[in-house]
ZANU-296276 format. One record per residue (C-alpha): residue number from 0; residue in one letter; x, y, z. Coordinates in nm, 4 decimals, always signed. Layout:
<rs>
<r NUM, "A", <X, Y, Z>> ...
</rs>
This chain:
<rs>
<r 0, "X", <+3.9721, +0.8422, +0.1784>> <r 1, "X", <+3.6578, +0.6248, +0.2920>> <r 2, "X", <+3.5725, +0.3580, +0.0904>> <r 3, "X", <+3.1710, +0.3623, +0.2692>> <r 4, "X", <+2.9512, +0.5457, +0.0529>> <r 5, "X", <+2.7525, +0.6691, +0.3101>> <r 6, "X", <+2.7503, +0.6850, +0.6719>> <r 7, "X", <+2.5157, +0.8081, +0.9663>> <r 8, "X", <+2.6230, +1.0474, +1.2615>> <r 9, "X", <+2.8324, +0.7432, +1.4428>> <r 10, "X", <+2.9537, +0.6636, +1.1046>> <r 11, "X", <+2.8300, +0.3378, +1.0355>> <r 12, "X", <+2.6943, +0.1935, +0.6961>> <r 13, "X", <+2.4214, -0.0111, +0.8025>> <r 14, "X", <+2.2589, -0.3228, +0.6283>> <r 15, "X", <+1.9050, -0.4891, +0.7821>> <r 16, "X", <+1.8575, -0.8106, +0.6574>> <r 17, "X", <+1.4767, -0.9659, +0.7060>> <r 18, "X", <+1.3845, -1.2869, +0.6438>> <r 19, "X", <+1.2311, -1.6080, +0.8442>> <r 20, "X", <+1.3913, -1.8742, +1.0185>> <r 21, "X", <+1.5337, -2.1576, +0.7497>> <r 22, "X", <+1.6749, -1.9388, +0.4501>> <r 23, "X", <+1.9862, -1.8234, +0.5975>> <r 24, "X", <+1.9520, -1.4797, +0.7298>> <r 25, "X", <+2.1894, -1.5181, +1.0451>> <r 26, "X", <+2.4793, -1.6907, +0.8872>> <r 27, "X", <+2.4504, -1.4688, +0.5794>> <r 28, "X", <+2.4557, -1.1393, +0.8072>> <r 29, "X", <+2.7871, -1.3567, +0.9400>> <r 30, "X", <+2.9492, -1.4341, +0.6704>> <r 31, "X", <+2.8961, -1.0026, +0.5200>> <r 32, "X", <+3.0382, -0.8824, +0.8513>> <r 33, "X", <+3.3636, -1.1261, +0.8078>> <r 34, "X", <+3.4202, -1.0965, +0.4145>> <r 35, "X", <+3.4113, -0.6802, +0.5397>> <r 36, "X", <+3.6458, -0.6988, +0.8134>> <r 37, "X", <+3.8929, -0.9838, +0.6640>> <r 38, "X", <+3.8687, -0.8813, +0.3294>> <r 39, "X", <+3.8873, -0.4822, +0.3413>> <r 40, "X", <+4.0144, -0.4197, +0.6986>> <r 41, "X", <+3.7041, -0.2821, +0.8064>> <r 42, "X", <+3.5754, -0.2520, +1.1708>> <r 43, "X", <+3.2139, -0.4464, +1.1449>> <r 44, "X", <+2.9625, -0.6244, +1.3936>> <r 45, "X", <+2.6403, -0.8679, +1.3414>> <r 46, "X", <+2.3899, -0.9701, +1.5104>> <r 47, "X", <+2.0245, -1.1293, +1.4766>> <r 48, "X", <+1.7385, -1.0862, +1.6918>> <r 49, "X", <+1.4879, -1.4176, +1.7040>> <r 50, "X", <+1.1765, -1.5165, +1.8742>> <r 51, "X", <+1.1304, -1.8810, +1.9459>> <r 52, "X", <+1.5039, -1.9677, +1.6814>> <r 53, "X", <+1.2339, -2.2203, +1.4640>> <r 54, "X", <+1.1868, -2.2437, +1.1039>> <r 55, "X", <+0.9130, -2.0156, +0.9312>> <r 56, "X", <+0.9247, -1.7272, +1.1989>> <r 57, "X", <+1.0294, -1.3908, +1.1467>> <r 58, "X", <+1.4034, -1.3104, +1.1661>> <r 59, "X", <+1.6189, -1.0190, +1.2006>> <r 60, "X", <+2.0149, -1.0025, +1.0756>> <r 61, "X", <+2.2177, -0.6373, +1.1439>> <r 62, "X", <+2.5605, -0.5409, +0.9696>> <r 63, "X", <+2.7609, -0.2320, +1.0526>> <r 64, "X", <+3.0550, -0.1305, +0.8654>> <r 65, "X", <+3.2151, +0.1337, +0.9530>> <r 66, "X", <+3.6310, +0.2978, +0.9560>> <r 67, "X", <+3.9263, +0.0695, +1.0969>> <r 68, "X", <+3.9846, +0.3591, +1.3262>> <r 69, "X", <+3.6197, +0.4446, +1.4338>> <r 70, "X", <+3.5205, +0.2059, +1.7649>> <r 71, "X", <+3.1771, +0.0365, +1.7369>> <r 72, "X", <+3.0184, +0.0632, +2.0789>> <r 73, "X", <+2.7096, +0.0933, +1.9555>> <r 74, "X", <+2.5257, -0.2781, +1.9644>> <r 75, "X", <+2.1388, -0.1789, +1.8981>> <r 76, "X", <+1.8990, -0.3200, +1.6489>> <r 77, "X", <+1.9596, -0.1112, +1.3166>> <r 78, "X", <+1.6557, +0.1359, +1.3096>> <r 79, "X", <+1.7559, +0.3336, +1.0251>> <r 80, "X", <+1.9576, +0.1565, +0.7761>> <r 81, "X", <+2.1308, +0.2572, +0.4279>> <r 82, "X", <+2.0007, -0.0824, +0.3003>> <r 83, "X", <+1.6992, -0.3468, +0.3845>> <r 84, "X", <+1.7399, -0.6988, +0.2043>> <r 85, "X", <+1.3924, -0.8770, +0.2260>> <r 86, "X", <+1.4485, -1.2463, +0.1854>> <r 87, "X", <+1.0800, -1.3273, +0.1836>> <r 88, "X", <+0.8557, -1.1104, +0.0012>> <r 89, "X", <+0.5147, -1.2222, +0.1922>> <r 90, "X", <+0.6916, -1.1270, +0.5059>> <r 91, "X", <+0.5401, -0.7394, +0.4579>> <r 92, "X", <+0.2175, -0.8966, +0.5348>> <r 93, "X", <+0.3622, -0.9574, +0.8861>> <r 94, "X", <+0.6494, -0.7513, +0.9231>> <r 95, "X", <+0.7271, -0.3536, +0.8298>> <r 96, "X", <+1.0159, -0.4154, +0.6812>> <r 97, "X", <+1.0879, -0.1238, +0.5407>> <r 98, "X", <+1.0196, +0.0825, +0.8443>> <r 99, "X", <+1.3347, +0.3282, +0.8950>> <r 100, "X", <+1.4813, +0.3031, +0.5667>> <r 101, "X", <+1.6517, +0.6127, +0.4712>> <r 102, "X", <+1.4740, +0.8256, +0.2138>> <r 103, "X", <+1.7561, +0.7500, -0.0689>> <r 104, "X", <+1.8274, +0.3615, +0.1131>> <r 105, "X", <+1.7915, +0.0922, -0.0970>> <r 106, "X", <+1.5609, -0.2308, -0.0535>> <r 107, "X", <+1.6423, -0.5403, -0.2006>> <r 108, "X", <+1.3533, -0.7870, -0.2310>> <r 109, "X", <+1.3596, -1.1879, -0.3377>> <r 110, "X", <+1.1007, -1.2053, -0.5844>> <r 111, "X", <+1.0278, -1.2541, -0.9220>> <r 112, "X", <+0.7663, -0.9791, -0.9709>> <r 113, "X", <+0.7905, -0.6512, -1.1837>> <r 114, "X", <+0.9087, -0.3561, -0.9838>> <r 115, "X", <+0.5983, -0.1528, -0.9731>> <r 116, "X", <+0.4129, -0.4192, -0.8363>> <r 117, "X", <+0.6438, -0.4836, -0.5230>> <r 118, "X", <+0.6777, -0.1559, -0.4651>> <r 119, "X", <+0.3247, -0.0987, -0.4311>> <r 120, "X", <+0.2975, -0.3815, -0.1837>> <r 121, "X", <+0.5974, -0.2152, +0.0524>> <r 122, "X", <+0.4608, +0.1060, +0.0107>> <r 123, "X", <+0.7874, +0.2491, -0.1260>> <r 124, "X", <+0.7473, +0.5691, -0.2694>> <r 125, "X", <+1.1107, +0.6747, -0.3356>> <r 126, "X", <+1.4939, +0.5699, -0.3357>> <r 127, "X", <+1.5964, +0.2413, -0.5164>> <r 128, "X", <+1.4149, -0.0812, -0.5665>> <r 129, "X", <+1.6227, -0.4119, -0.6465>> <r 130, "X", <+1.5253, -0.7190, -0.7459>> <r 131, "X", <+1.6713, -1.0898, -0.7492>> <r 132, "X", <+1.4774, -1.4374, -0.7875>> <r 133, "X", <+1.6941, -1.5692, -0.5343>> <r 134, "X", <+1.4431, -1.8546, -0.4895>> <r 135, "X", <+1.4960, -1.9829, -0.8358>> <r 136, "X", <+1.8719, -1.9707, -0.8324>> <r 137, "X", <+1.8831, -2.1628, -0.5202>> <r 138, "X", <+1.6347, -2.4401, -0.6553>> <r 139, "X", <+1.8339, -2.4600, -0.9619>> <r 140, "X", <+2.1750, -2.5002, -0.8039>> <r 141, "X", <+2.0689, -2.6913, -0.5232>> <r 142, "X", <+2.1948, -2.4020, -0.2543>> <r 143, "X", <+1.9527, -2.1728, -0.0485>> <r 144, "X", <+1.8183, -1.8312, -0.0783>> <r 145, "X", <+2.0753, -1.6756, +0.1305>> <r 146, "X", <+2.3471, -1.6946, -0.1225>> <r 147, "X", <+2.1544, -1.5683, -0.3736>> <r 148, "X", <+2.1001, -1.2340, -0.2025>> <r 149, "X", <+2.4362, -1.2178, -0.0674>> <r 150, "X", <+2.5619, -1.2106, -0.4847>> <r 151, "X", <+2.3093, -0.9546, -0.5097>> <r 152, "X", <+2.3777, -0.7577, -0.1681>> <r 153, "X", <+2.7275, -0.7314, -0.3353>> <r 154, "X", <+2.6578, -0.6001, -0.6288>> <r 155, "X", <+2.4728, -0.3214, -0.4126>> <r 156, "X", <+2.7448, -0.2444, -0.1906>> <r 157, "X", <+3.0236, -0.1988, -0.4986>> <r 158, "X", <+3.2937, -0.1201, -0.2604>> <r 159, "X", <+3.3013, -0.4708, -0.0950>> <r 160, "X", <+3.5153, -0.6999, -0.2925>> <r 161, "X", <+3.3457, -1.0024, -0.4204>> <r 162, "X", <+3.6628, -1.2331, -0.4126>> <r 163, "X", <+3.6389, -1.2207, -0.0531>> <r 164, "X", <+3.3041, -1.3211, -0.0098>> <r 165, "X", <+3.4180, -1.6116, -0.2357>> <r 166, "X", <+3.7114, -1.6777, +0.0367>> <r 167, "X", <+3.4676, -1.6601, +0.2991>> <r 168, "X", <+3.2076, -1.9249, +0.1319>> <r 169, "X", <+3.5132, -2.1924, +0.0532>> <r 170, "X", <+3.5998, -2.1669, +0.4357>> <r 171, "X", <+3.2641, -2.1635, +0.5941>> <r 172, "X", <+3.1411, -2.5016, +0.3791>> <r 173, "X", <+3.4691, -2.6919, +0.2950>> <r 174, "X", <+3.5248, -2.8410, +0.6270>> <r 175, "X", <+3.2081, -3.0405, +0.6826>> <r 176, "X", <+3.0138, -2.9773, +0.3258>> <r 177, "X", <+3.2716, -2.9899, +0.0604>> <r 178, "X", <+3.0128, -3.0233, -0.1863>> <r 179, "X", <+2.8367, -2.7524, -0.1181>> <r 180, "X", <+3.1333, -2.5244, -0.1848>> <r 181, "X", <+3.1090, -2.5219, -0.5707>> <r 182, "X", <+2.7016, -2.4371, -0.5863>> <r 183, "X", <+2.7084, -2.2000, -0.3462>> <r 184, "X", <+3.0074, -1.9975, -0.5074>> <r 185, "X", <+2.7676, -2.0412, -0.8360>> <r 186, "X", <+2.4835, -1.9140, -0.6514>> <r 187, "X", <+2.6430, -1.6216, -0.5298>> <r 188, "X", <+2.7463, -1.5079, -0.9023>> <r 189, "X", <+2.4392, -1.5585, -1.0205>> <r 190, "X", <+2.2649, -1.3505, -0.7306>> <r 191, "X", <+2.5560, -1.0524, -0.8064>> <r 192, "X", <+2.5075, -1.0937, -1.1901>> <r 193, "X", <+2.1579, -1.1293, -1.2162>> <r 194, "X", <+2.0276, -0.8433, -0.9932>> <r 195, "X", <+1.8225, -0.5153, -1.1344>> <r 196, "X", <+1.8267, -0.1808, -1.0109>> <r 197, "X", <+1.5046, +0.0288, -1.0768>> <r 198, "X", <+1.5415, +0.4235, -0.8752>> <r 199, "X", <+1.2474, +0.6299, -0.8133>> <r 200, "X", <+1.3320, +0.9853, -0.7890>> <r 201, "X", <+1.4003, +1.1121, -0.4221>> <r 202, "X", <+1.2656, +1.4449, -0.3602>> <r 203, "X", <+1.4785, +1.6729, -0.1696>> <r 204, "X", <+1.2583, +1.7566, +0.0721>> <r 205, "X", <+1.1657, +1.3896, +0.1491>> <r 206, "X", <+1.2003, +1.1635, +0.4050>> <r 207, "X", <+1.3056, +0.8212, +0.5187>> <r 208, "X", <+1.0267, +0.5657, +0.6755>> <r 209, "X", <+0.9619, +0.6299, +0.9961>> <r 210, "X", <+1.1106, +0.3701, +1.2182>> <r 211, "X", <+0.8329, +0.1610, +1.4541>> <r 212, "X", <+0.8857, -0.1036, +1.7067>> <r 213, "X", <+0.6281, -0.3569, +1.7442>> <r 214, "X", <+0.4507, -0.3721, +2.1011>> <r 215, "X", <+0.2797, -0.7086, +2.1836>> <r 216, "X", <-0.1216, -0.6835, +2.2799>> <r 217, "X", <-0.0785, -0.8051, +2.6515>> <r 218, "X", <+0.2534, -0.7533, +2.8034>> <r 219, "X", <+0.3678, -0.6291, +3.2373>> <r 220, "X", <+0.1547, -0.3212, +3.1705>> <r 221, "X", <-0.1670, -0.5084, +2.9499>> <r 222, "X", <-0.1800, -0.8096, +3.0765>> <r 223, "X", <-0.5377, -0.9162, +3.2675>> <r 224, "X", <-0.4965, -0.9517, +3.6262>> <r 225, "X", <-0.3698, -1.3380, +3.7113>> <r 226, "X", <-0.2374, -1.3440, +3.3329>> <r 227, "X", <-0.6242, -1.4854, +3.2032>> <r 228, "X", <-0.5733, -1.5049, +2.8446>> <r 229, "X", <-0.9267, -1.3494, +2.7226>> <r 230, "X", <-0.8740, -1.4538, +2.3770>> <r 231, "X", <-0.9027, -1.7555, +2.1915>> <r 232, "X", <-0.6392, -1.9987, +2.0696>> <r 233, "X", <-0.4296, -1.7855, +1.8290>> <r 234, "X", <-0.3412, -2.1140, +1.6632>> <r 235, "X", <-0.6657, -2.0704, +1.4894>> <r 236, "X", <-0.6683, -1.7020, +1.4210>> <r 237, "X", <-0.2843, -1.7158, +1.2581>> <r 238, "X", <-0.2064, -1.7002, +0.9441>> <r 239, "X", <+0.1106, -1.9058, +0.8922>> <r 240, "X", <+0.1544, -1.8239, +0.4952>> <r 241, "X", <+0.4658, -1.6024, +0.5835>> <r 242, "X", <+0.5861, -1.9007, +0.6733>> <r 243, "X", <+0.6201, -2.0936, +0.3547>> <r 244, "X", <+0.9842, -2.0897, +0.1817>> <r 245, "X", <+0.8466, -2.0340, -0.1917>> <r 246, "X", <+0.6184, -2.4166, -0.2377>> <r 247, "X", <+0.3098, -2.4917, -0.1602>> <r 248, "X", <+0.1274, -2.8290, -0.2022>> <r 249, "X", <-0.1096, -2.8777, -0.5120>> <r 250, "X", <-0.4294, -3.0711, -0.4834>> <r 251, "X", <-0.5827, -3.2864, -0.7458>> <r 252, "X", <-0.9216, -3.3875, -0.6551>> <r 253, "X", <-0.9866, -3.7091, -0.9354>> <r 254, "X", <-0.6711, -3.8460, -0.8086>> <r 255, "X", <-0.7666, -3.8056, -0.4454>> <r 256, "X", <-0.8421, -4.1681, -0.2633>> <r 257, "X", <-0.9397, -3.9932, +0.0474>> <r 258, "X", <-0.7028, -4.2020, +0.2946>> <r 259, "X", <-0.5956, -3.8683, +0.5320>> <r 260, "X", <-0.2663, -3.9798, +0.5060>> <r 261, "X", <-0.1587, -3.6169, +0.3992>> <r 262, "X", <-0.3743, -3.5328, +0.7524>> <r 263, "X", <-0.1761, -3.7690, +0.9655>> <r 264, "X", <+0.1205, -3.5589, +0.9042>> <r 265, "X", <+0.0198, -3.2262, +0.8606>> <r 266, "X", <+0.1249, -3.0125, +1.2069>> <r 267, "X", <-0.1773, -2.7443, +1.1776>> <r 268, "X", <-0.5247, -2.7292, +1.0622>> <r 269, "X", <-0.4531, -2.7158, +0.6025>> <r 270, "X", <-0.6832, -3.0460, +0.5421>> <r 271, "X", <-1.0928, -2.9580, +0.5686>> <r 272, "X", <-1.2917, -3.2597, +0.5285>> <r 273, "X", <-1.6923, -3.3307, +0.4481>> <r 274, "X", <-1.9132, -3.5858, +0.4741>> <r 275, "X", <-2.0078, -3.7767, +0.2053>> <r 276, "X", <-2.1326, -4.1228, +0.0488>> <r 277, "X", <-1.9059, -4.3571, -0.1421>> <r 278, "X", <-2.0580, -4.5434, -0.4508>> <r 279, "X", <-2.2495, -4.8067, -0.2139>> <r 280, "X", <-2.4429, -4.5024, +0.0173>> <r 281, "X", <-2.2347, -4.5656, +0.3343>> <r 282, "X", <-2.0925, -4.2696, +0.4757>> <r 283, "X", <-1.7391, -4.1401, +0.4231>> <r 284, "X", <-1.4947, -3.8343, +0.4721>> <r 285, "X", <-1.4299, -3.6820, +0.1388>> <r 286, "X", <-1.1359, -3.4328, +0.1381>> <r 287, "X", <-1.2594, -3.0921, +0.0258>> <r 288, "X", <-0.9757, -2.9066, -0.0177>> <r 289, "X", <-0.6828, -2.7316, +0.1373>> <r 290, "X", <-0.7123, -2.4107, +0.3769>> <r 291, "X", <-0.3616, -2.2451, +0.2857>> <r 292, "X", <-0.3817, -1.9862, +0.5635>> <r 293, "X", <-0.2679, -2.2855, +0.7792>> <r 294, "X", <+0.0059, -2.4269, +0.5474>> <r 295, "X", <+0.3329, -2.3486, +0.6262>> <r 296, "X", <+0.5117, -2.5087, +0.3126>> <r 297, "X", <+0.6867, -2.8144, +0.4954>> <r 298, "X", <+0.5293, -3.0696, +0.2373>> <r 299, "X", <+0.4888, -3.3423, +0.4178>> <r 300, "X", <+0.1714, -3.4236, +0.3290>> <r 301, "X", <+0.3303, -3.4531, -0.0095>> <r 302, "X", <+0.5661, -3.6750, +0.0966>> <r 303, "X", <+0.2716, -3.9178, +0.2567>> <r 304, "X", <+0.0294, -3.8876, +0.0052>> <r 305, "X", <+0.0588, -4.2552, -0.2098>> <r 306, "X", <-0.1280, -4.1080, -0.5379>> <r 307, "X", <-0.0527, -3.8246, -0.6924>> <r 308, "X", <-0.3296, -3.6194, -0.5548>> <r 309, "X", <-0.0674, -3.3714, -0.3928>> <r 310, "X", <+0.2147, -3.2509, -0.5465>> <r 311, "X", <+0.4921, -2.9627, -0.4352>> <r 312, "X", <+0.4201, -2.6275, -0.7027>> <r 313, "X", <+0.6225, -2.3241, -0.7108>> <r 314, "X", <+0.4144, -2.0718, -0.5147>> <r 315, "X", <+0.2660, -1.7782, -0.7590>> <r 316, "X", <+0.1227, -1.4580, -0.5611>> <r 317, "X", <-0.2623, -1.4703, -0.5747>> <r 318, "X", <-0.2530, -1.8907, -0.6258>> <r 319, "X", <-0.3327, -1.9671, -0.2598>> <r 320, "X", <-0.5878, -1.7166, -0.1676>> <r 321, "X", <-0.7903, -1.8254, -0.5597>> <r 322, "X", <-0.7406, -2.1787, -0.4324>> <r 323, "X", <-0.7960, -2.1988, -0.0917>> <r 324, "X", <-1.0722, -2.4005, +0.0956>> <r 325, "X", <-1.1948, -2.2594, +0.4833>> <r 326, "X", <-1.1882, -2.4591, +0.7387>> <r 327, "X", <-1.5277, -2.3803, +0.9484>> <r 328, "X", <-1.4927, -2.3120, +1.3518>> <r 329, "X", <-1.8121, -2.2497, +1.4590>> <r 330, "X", <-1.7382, -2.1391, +1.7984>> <r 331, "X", <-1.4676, -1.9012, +1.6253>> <r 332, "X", <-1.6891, -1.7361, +1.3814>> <r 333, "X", <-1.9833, -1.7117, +1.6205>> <r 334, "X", <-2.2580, -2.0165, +1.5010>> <r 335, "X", <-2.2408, -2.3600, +1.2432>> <r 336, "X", <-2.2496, -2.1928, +0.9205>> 
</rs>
C-alpha cells in the first residue's frame, strides 16, 4: 500500500519550495529528497532553478517523491504541486508563488501574521493555510530559516519520518560544523512542533491556481534592433525589499552626527541627504532619512555607524513603507520636484 497521500498522473507527490538566495532553500530541498529516499526507500529527485546564484534574489527548490518501483524521468520545474513552502512572505510582491497549487494543496508560509491576513495577500481562496515563524526560531537558536520550515514541512507531510531528517541534519553539519548540529536539530523540532494548520473549505467544483511562467519584457523576439536598451537604469526603478531576510535598519535622528559613514558602505541608493546649516550657518549635508525600497537588509550601515543612530529592528509589515524617506531623481520622475 502507498505511503504518498496523493499523487498526480506520473505519480509523483510534489513539494515547491520558494524562497531567496541566503535562507537555505537549495540545501533544504536536498536534504527532503535524501531523508525520503534513505529514510523510507522512496524514489525522489531535487533540483533548484536560480538567476544570478546571489543572496536576496528569488529562488526556486523542487521535490518529487514518488514509488520505489515507479522511474522518475520526468526532470521539469514543478508546475502543479501538492504543496508550496514560502520561505519569505514579501516574496508574493515579486513572485506568484502560489501559481499552480492544487485546489486542496497546501501552502506553508514563514510569517508571524494571523491567517486571514496572509491569505488575503496570496490570494488563497481555498485548501489549507500553514503557518510557522521560522524567522524567530532561527534567531533564537542561532540556525537559519530553512530548518525551521523543514520541522514544519514535516509535520505536513506525516508520512515522512522525522528521525530521518534528524539523521540527515547530524551528517550534513557534523563534519565541518559540529556545532551547528545540536541548534539545528532544535530548530527543526521547534519548526515541526510549533506549526498551525488553518483549512478553508474546498468546493468540489473548484480549482487549483492556474500555473504561469514569467516572460521577461525584451527577450530574441522583443528585443530593439542592435539590443538598445530604451529604458532607464532598472537599478533605480527596483524595489529590492524582497530582498531583506526579516531586519531592517532603524534610524534615530537626535543621535545622528551626520558623518555618511552608514553611506560609505551601503551598496544601493537607502541614504537621502539635504542641505542644511550647522549651528555656525556654514553649509552641511544633514541625513534625512532612509528610502527602504533600496535596502536590502545587509546592515552594514549598522555595522559602520559609530553612534547609535542606526540600529538592526525586527522587520514588522507596514514599518518600512510608514517610515520610509524618497530619494528624488529628477530625470526619473520627469522635473526637480
Amino acid at each position: 500500500m502507498s505511503i504518498l497521500p496523493k499523487k498526480n498522473e506520473l505519480g509523483f507527490f510534489e513539494i515547491r519550495l520558494e524562497s531567496i538566495g541566503g535562507l537555505g532553500a537549495n540545501l533544504a530541498g536536498k536534504m527532503l529528497a535524501e531523508a525520503g529516499v534513505l529514510g523510507l526507500g522512496l524514489n525522489g529527485s531535487n533540483f533548484s532553478s536560480y538567476g544570478s546564484e546571489k543572496k536576496g534574489s528569488p529562488v526556486k527548490s523542487f521535490i518529487r517523491y514518488c514509488e520505489p518501483n515507479v522511474e522518475i524521468r520526468d526532470h521539469s520545474p514543478i508546475e502543479q504541486p501538492h504543496i508550496v513552502a514560502i520561505f519569505h512572505e514579501a516574496l508574493y510582491k515579486t513572485v506568484n508563488v502560489v501559481s499552480g497549487l492544487n485546489a486542496d494543496g497546501i501552502a506553508l508560509v514563514n510569517t508571524a501574521r494571523e491567517f486571514d491576513e496572509v491569505r488575503k495577500d496570496l490570494k488563497l481562496e481555498y485548501g489549507t493555510l500553514a503557518i510557522v515563524d521560522a524567522l524567530t526560531i532561527a534567531v533564537e537558536e542561532r540556525t537559519k530559516v530553512n530548518t525551521a520550515m523543514l520541522g514544519a514541512l514535516y509535520r505536513i507531510c506525516d508520512f515522512l519520518d522525522p528521525e530521518s531528517m534528524r539523521n540527515v541534519i547530524r551528517k550534513t553539519f557534523e563534519k565541518k560544523y559540529p556545532h551547528l548540529v545540536e541548534p539545528n536539530i532544535r530548530t527543526f523540532d521547534r519548526g515541526f512542533h510549533e506549526v498551525q494548520f488553518k483549512t478553508y473549505e474546498v468546493p468540489e467544483v473548484a480549482e487549483g491556481k492556474s500555473f504561469t511562467r514569467p516572460l521577461p519584457q525584451l527577450g530574441y523576439m522583443t528585443q530593439e534592433i542592435g539590443g538598445i536598451m530604451t529604458a532607464q537604469a532598472n537599478s533605480i526603478v527596483k524595489d529590492l525589499s524582497g530582498s531583506r531576510q526579516g531586519f531592517l535598519p532603524e534610524y534615530q535622528k537626535d543621535k545622528c552626527i551626520h558623518c555618511a559613514a552608514c553611506d560609505n558602505v551601503c551598496p544601493d541608493y537607502c541614504f537621502v541627504w539635504e542641505v542644511g546649516e550647522d549651528k555656525k550657518g556654514r553649509k552641511q549635508m544633514f541625513l534625512k532619512g532612509i528610502d527602504y525600497q533600496y535596502c536590502k537588509g545587509c546592515l552594514k550601515c549598522v555595522e559602520a555607524c559609530p553612534t547609535d543612530a542606526l540600529g538592526d529592528l525586527r522587520e514588522m509589515i507596514g514599518y518600512a513603507d510608514a517610515n520610509r524617506v524618497k530619494q528624488n531623481f529628477p530625470y526619473l520622475a520627469g522635473g526637480i520636484s
